[in-house]
MDTraj code that builds the backbone (N, CA, C; nanometers):
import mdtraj as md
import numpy as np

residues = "UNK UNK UNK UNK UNK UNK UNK UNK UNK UNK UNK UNK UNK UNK UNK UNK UNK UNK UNK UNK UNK UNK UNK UNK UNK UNK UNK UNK UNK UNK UNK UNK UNK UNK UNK UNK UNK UNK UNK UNK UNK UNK UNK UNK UNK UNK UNK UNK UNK UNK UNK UNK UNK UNK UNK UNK UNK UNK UNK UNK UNK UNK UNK UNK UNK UNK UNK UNK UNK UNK UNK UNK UNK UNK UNK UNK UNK UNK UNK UNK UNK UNK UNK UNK UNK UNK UNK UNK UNK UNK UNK UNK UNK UNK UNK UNK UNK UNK UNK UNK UNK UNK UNK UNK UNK UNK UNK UNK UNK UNK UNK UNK UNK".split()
xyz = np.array([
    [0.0825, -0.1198, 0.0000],
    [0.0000, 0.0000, 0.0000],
    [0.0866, 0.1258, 0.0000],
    [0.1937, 0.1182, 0.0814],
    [0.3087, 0.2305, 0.0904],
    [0.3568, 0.3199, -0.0873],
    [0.4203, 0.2083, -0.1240],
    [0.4353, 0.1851, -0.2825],
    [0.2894, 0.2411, -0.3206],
    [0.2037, 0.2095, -0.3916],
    [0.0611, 0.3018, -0.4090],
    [0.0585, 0.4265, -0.3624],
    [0.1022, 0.4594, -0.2683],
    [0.0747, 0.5882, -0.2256],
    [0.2005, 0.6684, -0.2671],
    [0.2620, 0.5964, -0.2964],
    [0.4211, 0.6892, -0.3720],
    [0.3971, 0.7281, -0.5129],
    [0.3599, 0.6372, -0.5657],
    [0.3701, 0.6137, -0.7225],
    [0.2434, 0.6364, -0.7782],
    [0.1300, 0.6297, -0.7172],
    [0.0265, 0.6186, -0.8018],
    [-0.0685, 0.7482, -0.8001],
    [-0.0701, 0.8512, -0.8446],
    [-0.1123, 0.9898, -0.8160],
    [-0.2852, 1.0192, -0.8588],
    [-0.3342, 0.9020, -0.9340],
    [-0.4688, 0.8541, -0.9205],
    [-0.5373, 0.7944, -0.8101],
    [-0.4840, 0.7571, -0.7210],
    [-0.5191, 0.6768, -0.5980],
    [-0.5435, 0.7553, -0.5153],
    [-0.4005, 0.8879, -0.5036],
    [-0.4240, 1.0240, -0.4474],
    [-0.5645, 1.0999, -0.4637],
    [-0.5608, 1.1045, -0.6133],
    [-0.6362, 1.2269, -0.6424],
    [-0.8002, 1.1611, -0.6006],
    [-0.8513, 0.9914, -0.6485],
    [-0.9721, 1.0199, -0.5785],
    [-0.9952, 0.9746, -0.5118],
    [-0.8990, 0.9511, -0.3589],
    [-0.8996, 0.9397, -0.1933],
    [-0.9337, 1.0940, -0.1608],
    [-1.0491, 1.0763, -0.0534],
    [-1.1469, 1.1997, 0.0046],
    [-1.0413, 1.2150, 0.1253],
    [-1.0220, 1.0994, 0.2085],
    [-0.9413, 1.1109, 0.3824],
    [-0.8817, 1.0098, 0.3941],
    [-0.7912, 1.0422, 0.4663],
    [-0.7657, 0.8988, 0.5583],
    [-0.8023, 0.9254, 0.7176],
    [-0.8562, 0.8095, 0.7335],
    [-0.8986, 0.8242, 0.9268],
    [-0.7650, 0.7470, 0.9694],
    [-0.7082, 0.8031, 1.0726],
    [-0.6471, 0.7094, 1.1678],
    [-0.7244, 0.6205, 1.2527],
    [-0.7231, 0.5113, 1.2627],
    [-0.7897, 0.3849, 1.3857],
    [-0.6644, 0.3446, 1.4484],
    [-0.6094, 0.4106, 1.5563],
    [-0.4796, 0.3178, 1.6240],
    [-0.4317, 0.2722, 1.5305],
    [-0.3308, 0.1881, 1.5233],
    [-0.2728, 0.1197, 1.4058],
    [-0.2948, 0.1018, 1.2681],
    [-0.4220, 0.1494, 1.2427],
    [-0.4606, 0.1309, 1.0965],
    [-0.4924, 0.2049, 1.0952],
    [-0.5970, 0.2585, 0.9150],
    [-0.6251, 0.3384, 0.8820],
    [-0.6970, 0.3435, 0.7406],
    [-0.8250, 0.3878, 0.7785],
    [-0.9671, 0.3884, 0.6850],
    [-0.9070, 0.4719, 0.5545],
    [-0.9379, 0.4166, 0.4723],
    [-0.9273, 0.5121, 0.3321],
    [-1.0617, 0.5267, 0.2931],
    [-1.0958, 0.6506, 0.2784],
    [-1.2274, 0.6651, 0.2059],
    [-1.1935, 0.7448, 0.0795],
    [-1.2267, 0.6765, -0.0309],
    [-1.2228, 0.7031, -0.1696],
    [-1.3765, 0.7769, -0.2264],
    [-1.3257, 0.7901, -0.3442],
    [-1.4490, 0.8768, -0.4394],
    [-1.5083, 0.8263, -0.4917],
    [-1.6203, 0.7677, -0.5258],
    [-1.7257, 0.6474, -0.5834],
    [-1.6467, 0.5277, -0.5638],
    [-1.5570, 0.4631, -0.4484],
    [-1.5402, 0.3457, -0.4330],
    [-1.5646, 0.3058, -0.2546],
    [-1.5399, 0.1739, -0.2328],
    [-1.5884, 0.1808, -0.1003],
    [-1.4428, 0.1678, 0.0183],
    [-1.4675, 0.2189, 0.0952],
    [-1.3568, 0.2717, 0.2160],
    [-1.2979, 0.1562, 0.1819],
    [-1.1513, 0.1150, 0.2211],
    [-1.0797, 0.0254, 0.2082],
    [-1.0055, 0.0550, 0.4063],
    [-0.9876, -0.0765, 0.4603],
    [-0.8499, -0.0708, 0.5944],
    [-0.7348, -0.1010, 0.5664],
    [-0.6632, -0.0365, 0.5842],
    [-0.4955, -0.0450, 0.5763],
    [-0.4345, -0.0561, 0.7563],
    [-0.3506, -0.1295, 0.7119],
    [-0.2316, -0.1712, 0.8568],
    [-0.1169, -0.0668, 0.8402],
    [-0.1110, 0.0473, 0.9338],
    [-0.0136, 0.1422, 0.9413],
    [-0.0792, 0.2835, 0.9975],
    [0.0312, 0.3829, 1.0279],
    [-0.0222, 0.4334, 1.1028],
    [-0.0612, 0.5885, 0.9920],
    [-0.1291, 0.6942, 1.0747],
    [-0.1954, 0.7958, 0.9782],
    [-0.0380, 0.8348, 0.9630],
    [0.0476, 0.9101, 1.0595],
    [0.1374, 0.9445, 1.0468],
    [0.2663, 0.8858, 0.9034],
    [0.2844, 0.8089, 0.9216],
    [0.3124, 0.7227, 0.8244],
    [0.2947, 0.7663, 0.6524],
    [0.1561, 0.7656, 0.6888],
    [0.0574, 0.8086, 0.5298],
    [0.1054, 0.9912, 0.5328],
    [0.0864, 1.0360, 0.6341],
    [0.1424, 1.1807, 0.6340],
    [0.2850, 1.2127, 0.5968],
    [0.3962, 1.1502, 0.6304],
    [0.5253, 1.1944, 0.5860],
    [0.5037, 1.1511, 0.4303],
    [0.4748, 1.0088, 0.3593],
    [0.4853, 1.0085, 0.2235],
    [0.4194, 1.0743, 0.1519],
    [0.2764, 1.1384, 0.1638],
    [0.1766, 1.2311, 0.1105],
    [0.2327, 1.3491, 0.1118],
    [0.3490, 1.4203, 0.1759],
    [0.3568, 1.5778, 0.2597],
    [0.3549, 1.6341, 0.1145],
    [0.2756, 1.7576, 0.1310],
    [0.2604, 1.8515, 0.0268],
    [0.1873, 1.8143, -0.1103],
    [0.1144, 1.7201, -0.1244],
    [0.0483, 1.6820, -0.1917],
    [-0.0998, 1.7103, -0.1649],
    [-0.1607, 1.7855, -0.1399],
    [-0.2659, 1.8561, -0.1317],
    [-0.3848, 1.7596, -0.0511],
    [-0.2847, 1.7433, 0.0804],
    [-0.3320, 1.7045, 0.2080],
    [-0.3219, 1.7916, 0.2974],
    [-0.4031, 1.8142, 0.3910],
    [-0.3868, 1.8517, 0.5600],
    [-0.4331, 1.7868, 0.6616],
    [-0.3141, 1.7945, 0.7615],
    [-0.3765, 1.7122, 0.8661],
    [-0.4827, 1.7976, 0.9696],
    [-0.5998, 1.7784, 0.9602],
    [-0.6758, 1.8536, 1.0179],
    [-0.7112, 1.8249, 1.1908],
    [-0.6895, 1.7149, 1.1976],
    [-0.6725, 1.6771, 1.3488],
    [-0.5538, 1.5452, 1.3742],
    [-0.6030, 1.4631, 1.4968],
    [-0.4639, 1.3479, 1.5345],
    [-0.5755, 1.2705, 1.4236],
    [-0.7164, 1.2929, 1.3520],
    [-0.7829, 1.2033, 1.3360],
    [-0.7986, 1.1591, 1.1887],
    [-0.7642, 1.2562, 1.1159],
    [-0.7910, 1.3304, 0.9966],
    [-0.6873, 1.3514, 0.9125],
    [-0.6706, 1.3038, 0.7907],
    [-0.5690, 1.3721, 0.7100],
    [-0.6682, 1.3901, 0.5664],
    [-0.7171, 1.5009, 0.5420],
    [-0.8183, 1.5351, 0.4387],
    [-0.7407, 1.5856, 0.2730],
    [-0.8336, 1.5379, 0.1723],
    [-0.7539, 1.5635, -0.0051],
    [-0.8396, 1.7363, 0.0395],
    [-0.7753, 1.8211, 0.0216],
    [-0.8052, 1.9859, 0.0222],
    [-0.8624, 1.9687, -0.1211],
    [-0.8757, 1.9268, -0.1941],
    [-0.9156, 1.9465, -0.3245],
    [-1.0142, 1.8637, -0.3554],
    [-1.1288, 1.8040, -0.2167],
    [-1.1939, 1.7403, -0.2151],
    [-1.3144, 1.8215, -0.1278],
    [-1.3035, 1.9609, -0.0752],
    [-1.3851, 2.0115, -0.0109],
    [-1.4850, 2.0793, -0.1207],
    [-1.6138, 2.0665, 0.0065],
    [-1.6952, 2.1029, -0.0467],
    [-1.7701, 2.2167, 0.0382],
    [-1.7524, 2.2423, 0.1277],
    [-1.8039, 2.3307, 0.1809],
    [-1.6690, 2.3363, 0.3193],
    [-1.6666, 2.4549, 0.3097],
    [-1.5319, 2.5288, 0.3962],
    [-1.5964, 2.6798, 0.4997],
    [-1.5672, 2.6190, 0.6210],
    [-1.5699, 2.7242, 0.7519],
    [-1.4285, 2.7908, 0.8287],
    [-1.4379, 2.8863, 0.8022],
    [-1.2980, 2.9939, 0.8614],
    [-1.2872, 3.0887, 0.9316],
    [-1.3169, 3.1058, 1.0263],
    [-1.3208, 3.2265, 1.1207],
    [-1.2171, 3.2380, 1.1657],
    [-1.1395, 3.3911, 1.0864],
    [-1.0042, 3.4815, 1.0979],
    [-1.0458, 3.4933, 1.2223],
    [-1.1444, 3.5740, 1.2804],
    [-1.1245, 3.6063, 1.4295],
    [-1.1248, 3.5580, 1.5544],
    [-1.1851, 3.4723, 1.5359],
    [-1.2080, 3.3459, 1.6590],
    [-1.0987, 3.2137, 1.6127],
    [-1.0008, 3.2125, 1.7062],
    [-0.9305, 3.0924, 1.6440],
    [-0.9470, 2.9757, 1.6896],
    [-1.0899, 2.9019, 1.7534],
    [-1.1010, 2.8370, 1.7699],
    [-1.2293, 2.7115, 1.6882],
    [-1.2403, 2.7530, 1.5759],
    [-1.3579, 2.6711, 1.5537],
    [-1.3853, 2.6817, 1.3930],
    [-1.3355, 2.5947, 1.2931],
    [-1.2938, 2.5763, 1.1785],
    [-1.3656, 2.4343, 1.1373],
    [-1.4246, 2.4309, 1.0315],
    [-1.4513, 2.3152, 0.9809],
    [-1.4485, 2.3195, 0.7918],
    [-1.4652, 2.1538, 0.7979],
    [-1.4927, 2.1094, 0.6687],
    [-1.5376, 2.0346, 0.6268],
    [-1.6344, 2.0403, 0.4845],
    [-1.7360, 1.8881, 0.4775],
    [-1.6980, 1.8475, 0.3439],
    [-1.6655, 1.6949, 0.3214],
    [-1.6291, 1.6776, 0.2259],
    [-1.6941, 1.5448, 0.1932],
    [-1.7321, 1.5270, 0.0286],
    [-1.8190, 1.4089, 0.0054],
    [-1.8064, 1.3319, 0.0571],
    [-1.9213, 1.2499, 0.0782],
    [-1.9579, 1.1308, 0.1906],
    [-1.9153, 1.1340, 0.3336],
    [-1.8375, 1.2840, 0.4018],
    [-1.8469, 1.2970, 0.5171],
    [-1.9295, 1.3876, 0.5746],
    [-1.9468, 1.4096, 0.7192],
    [-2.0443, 1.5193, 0.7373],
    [-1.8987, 1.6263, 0.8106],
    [-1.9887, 1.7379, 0.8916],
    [-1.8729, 1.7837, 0.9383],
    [-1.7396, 1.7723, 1.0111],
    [-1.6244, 1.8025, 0.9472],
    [-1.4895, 1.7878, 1.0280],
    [-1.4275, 1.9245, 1.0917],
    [-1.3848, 1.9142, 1.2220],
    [-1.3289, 2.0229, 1.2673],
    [-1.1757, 2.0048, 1.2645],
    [-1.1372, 2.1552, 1.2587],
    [-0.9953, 2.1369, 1.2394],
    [-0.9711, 2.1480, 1.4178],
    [-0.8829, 2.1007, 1.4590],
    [-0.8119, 2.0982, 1.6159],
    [-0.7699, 2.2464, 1.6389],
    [-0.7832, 2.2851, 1.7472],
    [-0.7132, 2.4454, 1.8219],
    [-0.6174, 2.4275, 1.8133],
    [-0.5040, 2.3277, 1.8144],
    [-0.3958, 2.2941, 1.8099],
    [-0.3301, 2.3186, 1.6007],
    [-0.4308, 2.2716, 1.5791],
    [-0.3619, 2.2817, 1.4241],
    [-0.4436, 2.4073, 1.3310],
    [-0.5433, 2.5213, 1.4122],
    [-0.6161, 2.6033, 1.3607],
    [-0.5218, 2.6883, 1.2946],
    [-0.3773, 2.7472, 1.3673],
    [-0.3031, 2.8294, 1.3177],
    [-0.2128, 2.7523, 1.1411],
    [-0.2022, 2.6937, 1.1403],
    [-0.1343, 2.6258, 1.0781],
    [-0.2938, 2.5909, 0.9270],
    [-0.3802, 2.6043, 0.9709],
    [-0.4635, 2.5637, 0.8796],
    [-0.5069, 2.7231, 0.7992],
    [-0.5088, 2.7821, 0.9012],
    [-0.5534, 2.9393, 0.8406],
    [-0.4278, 2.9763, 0.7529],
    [-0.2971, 2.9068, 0.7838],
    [-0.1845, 2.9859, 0.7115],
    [-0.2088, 2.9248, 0.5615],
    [-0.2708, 2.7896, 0.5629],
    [-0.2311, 2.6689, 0.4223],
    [-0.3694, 2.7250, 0.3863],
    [-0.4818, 2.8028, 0.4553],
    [-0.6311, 2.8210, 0.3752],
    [-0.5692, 3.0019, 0.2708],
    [-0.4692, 3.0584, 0.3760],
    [-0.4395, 3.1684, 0.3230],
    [-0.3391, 3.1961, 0.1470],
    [-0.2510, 3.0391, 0.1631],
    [-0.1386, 3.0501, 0.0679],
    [-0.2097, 3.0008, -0.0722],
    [-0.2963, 2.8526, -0.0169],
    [-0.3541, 2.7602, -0.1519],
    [-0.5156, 2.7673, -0.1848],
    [-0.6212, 2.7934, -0.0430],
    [-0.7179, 2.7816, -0.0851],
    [-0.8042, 2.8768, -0.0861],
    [-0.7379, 3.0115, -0.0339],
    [-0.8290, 3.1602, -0.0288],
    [-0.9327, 3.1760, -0.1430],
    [-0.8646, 3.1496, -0.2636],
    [-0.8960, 3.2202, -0.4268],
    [-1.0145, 3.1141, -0.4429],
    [-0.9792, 2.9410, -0.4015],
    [-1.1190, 2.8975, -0.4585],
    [-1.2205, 2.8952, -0.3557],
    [-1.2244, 2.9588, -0.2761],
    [-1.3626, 2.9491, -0.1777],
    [-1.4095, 3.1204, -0.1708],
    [-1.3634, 3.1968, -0.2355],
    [-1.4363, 3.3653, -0.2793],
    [-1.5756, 3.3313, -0.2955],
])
top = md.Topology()
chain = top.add_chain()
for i, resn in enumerate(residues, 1):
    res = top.add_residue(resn, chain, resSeq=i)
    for name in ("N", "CA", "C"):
        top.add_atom(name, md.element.get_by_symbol(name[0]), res)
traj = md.Trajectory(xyz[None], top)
């Protein structure tokens, strides 16, 4: 699965998330059905980095180019979300809010006007 996630940039593009479960980890894809993998989210996070992922919580590593509806409040830095097909709402962590407003400011400002 490691290999797949290196090489195969279709696999990327229509994977929605990955959930962390302790040791494993849910793939939910785009018209296909969730698949479990043995390994950890982290893991999937160093080989993915900068590939138009964020880790939105310890729970969450979301395709940004899979949202569909996006919540951002510059002034309150506590309470951020995102809904993306076949999920309902995800919050981003207080812990990773700063860090999400900087990656909503650099890549995704222009498509959510």
């Amino acid at each position: 699965m490691i290999d797949v996630l290196k090489n195969d940039r279709n696999y990327l593009h229509n994977t929605i998330l990955f959930e962390g479960i302790g040791n494993y980890v849910r793939v939910v894809r785009f018209r296909k059905k969730s698949e479990l993998i043995v390994c950890q989210l982290g893991e999937i996070e160093k080989i993915i980095k900068d590939k138009n992922y964020f880790r939105i919580n310890r729970k969450y590593l979301i395709n940004t180019k899979r949202i569909k509806l996006l919540y951002v409040n510059d002034y309150i830095h506590d309470r951020c979300w995102v809904i993306l097909p076949k999920i309902k709402k995800l919050y981003i962590s207080v812990r990773n809010t700063k860090k999400w407003l900087s990656y909503y400011n650099t890549k995704l400002h222009s498509r959510f006007r």
